[in-house]
N, C-alpha and C positions, 0 to 999 in steps of 0.2 A: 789727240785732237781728232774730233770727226768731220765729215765732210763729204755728203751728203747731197749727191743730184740723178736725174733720172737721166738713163741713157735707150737709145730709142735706135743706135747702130752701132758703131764700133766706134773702139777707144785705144789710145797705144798708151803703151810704157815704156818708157827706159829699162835698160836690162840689169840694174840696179834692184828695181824695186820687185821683189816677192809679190805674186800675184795669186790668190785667193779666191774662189769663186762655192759658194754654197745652192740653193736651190731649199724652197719653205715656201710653208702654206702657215695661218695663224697656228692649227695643229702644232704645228715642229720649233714654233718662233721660241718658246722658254728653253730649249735645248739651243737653238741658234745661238741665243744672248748667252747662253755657256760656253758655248765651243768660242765665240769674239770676246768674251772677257777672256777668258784662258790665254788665246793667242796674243791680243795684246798686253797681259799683262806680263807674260812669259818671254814675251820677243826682246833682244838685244835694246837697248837707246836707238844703235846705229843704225839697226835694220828699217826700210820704208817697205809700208805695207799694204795693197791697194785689196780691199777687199769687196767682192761683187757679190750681192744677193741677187738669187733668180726669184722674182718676188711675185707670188703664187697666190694672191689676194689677199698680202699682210696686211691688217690696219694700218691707218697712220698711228693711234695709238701706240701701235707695239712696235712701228717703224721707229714712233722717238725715243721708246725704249731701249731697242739695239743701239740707239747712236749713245744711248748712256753707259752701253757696257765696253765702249772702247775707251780703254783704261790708261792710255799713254798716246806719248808725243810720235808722229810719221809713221800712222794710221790712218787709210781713209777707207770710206763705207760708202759704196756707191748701191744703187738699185736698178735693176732692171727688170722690167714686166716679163712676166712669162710668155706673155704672147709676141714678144717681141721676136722668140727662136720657132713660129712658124708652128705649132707645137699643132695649131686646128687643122691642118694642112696633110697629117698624117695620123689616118685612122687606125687605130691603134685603142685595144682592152683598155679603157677607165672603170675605176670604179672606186668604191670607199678605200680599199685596201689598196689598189695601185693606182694612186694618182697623177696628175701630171708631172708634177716634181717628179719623179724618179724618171723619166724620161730627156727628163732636160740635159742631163750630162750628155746627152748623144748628139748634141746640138751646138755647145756651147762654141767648139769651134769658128763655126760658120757665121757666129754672130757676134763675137767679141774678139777683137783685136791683138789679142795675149799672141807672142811665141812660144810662150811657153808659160803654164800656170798649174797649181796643185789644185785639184779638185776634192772638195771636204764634204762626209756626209755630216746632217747636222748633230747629230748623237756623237758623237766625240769630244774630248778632252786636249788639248795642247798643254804639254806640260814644258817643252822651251824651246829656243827661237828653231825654226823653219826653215833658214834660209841651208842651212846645209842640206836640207830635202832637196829645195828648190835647185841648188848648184849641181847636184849629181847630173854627171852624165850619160844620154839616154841611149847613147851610140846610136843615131838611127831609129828605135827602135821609136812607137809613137806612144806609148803607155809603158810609167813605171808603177809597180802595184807592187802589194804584199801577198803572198799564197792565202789563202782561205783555209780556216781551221778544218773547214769539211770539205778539203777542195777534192781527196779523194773521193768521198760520197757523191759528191755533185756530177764528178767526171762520171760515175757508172750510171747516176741517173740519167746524165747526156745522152751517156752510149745505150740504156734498159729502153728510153722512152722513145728515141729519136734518132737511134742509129749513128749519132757524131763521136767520134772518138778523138779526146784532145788531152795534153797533159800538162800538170802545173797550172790548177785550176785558180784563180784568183779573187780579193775580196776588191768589187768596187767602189768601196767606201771613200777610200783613199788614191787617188788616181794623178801619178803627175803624170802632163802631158806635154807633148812638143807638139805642135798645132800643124807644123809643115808636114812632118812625117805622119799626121792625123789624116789630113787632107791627100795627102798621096796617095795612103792604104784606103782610104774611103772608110775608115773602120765607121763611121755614123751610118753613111748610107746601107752598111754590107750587116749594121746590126739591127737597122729598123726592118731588115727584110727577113730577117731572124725573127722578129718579133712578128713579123704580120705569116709567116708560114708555121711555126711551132707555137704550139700551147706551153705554159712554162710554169715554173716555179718561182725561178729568182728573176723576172723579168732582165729588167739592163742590164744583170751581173751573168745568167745566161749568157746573155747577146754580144754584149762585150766579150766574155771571152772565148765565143765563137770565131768572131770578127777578129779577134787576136791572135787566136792559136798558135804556138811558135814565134809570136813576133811582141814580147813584149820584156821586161827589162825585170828581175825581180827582186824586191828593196828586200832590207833588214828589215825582220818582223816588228822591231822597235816602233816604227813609224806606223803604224797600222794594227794594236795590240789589241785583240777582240776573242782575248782567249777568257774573259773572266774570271784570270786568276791575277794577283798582287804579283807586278813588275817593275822592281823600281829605277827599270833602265829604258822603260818606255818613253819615248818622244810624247805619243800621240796613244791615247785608251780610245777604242771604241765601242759605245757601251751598246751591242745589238740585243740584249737584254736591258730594258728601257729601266734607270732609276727612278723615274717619276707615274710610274706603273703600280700599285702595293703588288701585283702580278709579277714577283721576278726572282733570280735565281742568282743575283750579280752576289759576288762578293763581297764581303762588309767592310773589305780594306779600300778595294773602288770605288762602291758606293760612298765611302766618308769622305774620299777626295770627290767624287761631283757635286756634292751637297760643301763641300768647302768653298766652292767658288758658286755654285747656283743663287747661296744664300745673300751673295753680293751682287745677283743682278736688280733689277725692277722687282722682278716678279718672286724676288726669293722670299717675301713677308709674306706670302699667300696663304692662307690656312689652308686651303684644301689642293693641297698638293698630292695628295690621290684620292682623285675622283670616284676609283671604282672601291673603294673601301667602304663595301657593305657587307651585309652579312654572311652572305651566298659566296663571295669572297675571299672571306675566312675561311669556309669550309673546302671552298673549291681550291684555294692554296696548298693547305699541309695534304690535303688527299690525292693531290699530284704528284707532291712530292712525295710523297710514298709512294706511289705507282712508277714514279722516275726510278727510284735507288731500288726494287724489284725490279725492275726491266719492262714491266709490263708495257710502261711510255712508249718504247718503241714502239710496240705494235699498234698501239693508237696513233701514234704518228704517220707510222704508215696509212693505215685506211683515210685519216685528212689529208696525208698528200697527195690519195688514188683520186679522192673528192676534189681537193682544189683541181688538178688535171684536167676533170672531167669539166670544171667551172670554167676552165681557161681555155676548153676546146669550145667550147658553148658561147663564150664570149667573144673569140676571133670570127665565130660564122659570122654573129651578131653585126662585127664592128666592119669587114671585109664585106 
């Protein structure tokens, strides 16, 4: 059952019920409507499930299509405008690639009523019920999270670009959080000031676990699986290599599980389920992928991340 109304300040729940909070623009909504058909269809009978979009100028269209993808009984799908979390109020880099969405999780606290809630990026899979996420104990701590495949990499980039040296780097994809010990640590205020002093790479996923360091709680990688490779004891896949991309490097046993549940949303009859399937395409695929299994990739990697850098330094003069 859905259930479906707009919320414009805060909302409570009983402590009961599993609280869910995403954040989408129309871009992300056909992944949205995968990760909410997965969860409820995976979730227990018994479990109650109140799920909150941060809603980034989804159609109503595609608004009535997520309420089709919730697939069982004590589910509800509520929406809230993104402007609701103040989001104009702090200037801060926008642009095609970092849009407001990814900011919103630094926010959510302050504007919705949860003691506690799991935060979902919308590229991910739920494979069964949540609530044992949700029951873990945070000890104090305001953020449960899973380590990041590259969280080594990441810490030296902290430390090469920016002088911060912190360990046990984390993916913010998956974020539970306990709202009091959020509000205490100030981690939103202490990572938007991250964000307006430092040029960055991983924007929120930087700042958060700057704002974090040493204080946050570390899950079973289960719950947060963004390694790419076939796990069949994963809770939760995160696909940061995009299925609905022809641009991608995902595994074929991953990829057959998102397209198993995609094909049952709205939008799974869509013939052009990759857009950028053109010519140039083809070509630019398999000639990466050769240049990946040479090694050469790296080094091109490098030189686009010295260039975004330079984009994101360019961009906080701009936006400050």
């Amino acid at each position: 059952m859905s259930d479906e109304h707009k919320l414009t300040g805060r909302e409570s729940h009983d402590a009961e019920t599993v609280n869910i909070v995403f954040a989408s623009d129309n871009n992300f909504v056909r992944y949205l409507g995968t990760a909410i058909l997965s969860l409820s269809t995976n979730k227990l009978p018994e479990t109650r499930v109140s799920i909150t979009v941060l809603d980034d100028g989804i159609s109503e269209e595609n608004r009535e299509k997520l309420r089709q993808c919730v697939a069982r009984e004590n589910v509800s799908l509520n929406f809230i405008k993104i402007e609701a979390l103040h989001l104009g109020d702090i200037q801060l880099p926008i642009n095609k690639r970092w849009t407001r969405t990814i900011y919103a999780r630094l926010l959510i606290p302050n504007t919705i009523a949860y003691k506690k809630y799991i935060y979902l990026d919308c590229d991910m899979l739920i494979q069964s019920d949540l609530k044992k996420l949700f029951d873990i104990d945070l000890e104090g701590a305001p953020v449960g999270a899973v380590r990041d495949a590259c969280g080594e990499e990441n810490e030296k980039k902290l430390l090469k670009y920016h002088h911060i040296s912190i360990n046990n780097y984390f993916n913010s994809g998956l974020l539970l959080v306990d709202v009091d010990a959020w509000k205490r640590e100030k981690i939103g205020e202490r990572a938007i000031e991250f964000l307006k002093k430092y040029p960055f790479l991983a924007p929120d996923q930087d700042a958060l676990n700057c704002a974090c360091a040493g204080n946050w709680k570390v899950l079973d990688e289960n719950f947060n699986d963004h390694s790419n490779e076939e796990n069949k004891d994963a809770v939760i896949i995160h696909y940061v290599q995009k299925p609905l991309k022809y641009f991608s490097y995902l595994c074929p046993a991953t990829r057959k599980i998102f397209f198993s549940y995609f094909r049952r949303t709205p939008w799974g009859g869509e013939k052009l389920i990759y857009p950028d399937r053109t010519w140039k395409n083809r070509i630019k695929k398999p000639t990466l992928r050769f240049l990946y299994f040479i090694g050469i990739w790296h080094v091109i990697a490098n030189i686009r991340e010295a260039a975004a850098l330079r984009t994101m330094r360019k961009l906080i003069k701009e936006n400050l």
